[in-house]
C-alpha positions, 0 to 999 in steps of 0.5 A, a space after each residue: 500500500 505505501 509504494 501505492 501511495 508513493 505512486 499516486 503522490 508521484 502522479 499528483 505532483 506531476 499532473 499538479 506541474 502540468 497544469 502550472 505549465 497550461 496555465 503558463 502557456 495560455 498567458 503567453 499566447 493570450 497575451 501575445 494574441 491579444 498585443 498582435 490583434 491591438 497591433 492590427 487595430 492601432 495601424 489601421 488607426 495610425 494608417 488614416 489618422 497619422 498620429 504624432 509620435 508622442 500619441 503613438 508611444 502612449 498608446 503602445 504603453 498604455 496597450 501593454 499595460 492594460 494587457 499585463 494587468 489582464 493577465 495578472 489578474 487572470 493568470 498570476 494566481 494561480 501561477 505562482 501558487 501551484 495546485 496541491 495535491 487535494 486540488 488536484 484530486 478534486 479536480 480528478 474527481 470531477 473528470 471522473 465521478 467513479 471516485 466519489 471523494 475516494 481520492 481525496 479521502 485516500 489522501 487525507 486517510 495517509 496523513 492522519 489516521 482515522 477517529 476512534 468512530 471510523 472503522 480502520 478496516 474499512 479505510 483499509 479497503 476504500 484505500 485498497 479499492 482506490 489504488 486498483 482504480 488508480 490504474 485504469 484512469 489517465 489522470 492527464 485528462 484533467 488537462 483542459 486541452 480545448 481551452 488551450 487549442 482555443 488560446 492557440 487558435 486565437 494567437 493563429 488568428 492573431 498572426 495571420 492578421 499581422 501577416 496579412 497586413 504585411 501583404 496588404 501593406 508591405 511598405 506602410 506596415 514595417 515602416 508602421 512598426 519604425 514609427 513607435 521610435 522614429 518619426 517616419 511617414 507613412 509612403 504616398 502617391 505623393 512623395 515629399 522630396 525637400 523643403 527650402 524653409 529659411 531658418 528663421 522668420 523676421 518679425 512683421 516681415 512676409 516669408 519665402 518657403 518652397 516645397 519640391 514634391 515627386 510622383 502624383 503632383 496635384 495644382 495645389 495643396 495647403 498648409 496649416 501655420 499656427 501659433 500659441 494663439 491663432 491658427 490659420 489654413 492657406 492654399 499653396 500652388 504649385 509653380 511653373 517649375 514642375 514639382 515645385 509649390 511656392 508660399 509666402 508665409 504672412 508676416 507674423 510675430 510670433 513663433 510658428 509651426 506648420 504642416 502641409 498636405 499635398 495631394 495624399 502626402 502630410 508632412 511632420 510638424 515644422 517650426 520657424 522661429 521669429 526674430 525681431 530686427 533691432 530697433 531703438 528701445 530708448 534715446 535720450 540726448 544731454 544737451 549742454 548750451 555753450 555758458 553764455 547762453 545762461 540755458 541749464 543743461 536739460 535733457 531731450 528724449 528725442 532724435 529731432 532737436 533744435 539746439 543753441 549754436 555750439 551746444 555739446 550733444 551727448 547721445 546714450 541709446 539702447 536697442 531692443 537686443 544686442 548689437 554687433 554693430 552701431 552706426 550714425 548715419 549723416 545726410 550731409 557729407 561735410 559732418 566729421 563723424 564722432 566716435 560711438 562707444 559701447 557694446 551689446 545693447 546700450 551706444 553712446 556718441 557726443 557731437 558739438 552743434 554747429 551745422 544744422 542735418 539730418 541723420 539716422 542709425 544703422 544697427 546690426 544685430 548677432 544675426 546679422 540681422 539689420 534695422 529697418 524703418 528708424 526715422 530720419 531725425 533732425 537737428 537744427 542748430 539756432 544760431 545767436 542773432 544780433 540783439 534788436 533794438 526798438 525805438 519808441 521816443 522821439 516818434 518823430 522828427 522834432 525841433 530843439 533849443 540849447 536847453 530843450 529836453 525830450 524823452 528817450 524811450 526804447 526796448 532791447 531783446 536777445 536772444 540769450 543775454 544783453 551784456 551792454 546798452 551805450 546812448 551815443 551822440 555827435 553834433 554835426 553842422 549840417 544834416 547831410 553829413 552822414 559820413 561819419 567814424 564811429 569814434 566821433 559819437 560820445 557816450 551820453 549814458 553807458 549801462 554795463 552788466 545787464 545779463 538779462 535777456 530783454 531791457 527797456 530804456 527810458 530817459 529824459 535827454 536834456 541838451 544842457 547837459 552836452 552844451 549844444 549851440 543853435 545852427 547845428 544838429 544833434 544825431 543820436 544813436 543807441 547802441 546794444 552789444 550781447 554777451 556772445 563769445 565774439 560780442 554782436 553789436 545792434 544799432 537803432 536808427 540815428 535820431 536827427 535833431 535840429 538846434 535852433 535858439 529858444 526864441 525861434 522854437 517859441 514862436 513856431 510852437 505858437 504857430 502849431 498852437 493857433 494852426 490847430 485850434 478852430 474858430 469858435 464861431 465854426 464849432 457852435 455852426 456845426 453843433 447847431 447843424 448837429 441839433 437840427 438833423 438829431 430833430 428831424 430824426 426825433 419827429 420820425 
């Protein structure tokens, strides 16, 4: 009975190995049925689809996930804990009920002997009867073999769609399976041949590309440019040159991407960077009058300026990226130009005001990239003029006497600073002597250290005080100077004054009295004519 027993626990154990092996066998050909029908399906997908590469490598993970956890939760159990043998009993018994718990109770009975309320020898002869069935029976066919021939029909199955697709495909399947790791395209009528896309895109600017295609050429296809925030659909056609289709991207601000479709051909993604041309970000100008002038020194933040003659200009500019190379550009050819320093973004120059222009700036970035559309700016120069004289008193040309006085009124403007007003005078014999030096005329009044910008002159002439004889004539001038650095002289017209004795200018002032008073009879006349028609009108 013991080497009985040896046998059937023998048997047992390997039938309890050969369903672990089952168990094993359908995992592997289920899985790998169920990966090959997965690979079918998602070419089809990416067939007409034409996902990206990122999309592609998700699917293929989260496919072999999903199936790894269906056959961990199918399989791995009862994998990695085998049958026992009381399992594998129960499982005899079922294929073959003439057991009836035999088997299972032949088993229990080796390991533990029976209770006092069992009869031993009626184990004795359950087991006994138990080992003379054991050899009528092939335990093996416990072993599921229709399951396992459905598992590998289905793996069959699987393999012959792969196959097929290999045949129906041959050149879209393998490169198909590239495509999980590579960025292959699938083949097409159509086939893309090159593409002639610059490197990158000037800001604002429209932008050239070409696309040579080969095989099926259709007129036209189109191409998708989008951004961060817009996206946008264009016709592209083809050009005069076979094969050759022609676009000219928008002007744009903003990075790009693309993808064309020609004819059944579509391209990966392509990506065209912007770059900005360099412009002025900030300009500033320190303008420093010449000391004379009495203007503080202030600041301009602009290009177009007007400036005192001689003032130094000192330039400070940023652009809006950094330069390889900056340069000022005159429009007149007689400008000696000045020496610009700096680097990067930020460039400084001074120049010294003398001649009015016109100018501009010339900026060369890192990519060789150079500015367009900087204005033309303008620098006009005020050149310091003569300081002007007006005269007020006399207003007219009038007689006087020895001892006559008369005012003298007049007001000055410069335009920085008056430095001086000389009252000059000279006695002459007659008034057609207009001829002469300046050295004959004296200072009657002098008013030094103005330092102002206007001045107003008022005096009282008083002909005693130069000692002046009847028969002669007195010219007066008055004489502005400025504080430039080469002082600017202004004159006012000569005052022309006759000298006649005292009792000649009475009596021609007597004249001018009674010529200009009208007869009182005349005026009570008029006024009586006044009232009479101021009557007429009151009857109306």
């Amino acid at each position: 009975m013991s080497q009985a027993l040896d046998q059937l626990n023998v048997e047992l154990e390997s039938l309890s190995k050969k369903l672990r092996q089952q168990v094993l066998i359908k995992a592997v050909f289920e899985g790998a049925a169920y990966f090959l029908f997965g690979l079918v399906a998602f070419f089809i997908l990416d067939r007409f689809g034409d996902f990206p590469m990122a999309f592609r490598i998700i699917v293929l993970l989260s496919g072999i996930g999903c199936l790894l956890y269906y056959l961990k939760t199918k399989y791995w159990l009862n994998y990695t804990s085998p049958y026992s043998r009381e399992e594998v009993s129960l499982l005899v018994e079922k294929k073959f009920p003439q057991f009836r718990s035999r088997l299972i109770s032949t088993l229990q009975f080796s390991k533990n002997k029976p209770g006092k309320m069992v009869s031993a020898d009626l184990v004795d002869g359950m087991m006994d009867q138990t080992f003379d069935m054991y050899g009528d029976y092939n335990f093996s066919e416990v072993i599921d073999t229709e399951a396992l021939k459905k598992v590998l029909k289905v793996f069959v199955i699987s393999l012959a769609g792969i196959i097929l697709m290999s045949i129906i495909a041959p050149q879209s399947f393998p490169i198909y399976l590239q495509r999980f790791y590579s960025q292959l395209a699938y083949p097409t009528s159509t086939q893309f041949e090159e593409i002639n896309l610059p490197e990158y895109a000037i800001a604002g600017e429209e932008t050239s590309m070409s696309i040579k295609m080969t095989g099926e050429l259709p007129a036209s296809g189109y191409i998708t440019v989008y951004s961060s925030e817009s996206k946008a659909e264009y016709d592209v056609d083809q050009s005069e040159e076979k094969g050759v289709y022609q676009f000219a991207i928008p002007a744009q601000m903003e990075n790009l991407s693309m993808r064309f479709k020609i004819g059944d051909y579509s391209s990966q993604a392509y990506d065209l960077p912007i770059k900005k041309r360099p412009a002025i970000a900030e300009l500033k100008v320190e303008v420093i009058p010449p000391a004379y002038t009495g203007i503080k020194a202030y600041t301009e933040e602009s290009g177009n300026l007007q400036v005192p003659f001689g003032s130094k200009l000192n330039f400070s500019l940023k652009t809006s990226k950094e330069l390889n190379e900056f340069k000022l550009i005159p429009k007149i050819d007689e400008v000696v130009l000045p020496k610009v320093q700096g680097a990067g973004s930020q460039w400084n120059f001074s120049l010294n005001a003398e001649t009015k222009m016109k100018y501009t700036f010339q900026l060369l970035d890192q990519d060789s990239l150079e500015s367009k559309g900087i204005p033309e700016f303008s620098l006009r120069v005020k050149v310091d003029k003569a300081p002007r004289v007006r005269l007020i008193e006399p207003s007219a040309l009038r007689e006087l006497s020895p001892i006559s006085r008369m005012p003298l009124e007049a007001e000055f403007e410069d335009d920085y600073q008056i430095a001086s007003v000389k009252v000059l005078y000279t006695v002459i014999d007659s008034e057609y002597d207009q001829d002469l030096d300046f050295d004959e005329f004296k200072v009657w009044k002098s008013y030094a250290d103005i330092n102002d910008k206007t001045f107003s002159l008022k005096e009282l002439w008083d002909n005693r005080s130069i000692e002046v004889e009847a028969g002669r004539n007195l010219k007066v001038r008055i004489q502005v100077t400025d504080n430039a650095p080469e002082p600017q002289t202004s004159f006012s017209q000569d005052i022309l004054i006759p000298i006649i004795s005292q009792e000649e200018l009475k009596g021609r002032l007597a004249d001018e009295f009674l010529n200009s008073v009208e007869p009182v009879e005349d005026i009570l006349l008029k006024l009586n004519d006044v009232n009479r028609k101021m009557d007429r009108l009151g009857d109306k």
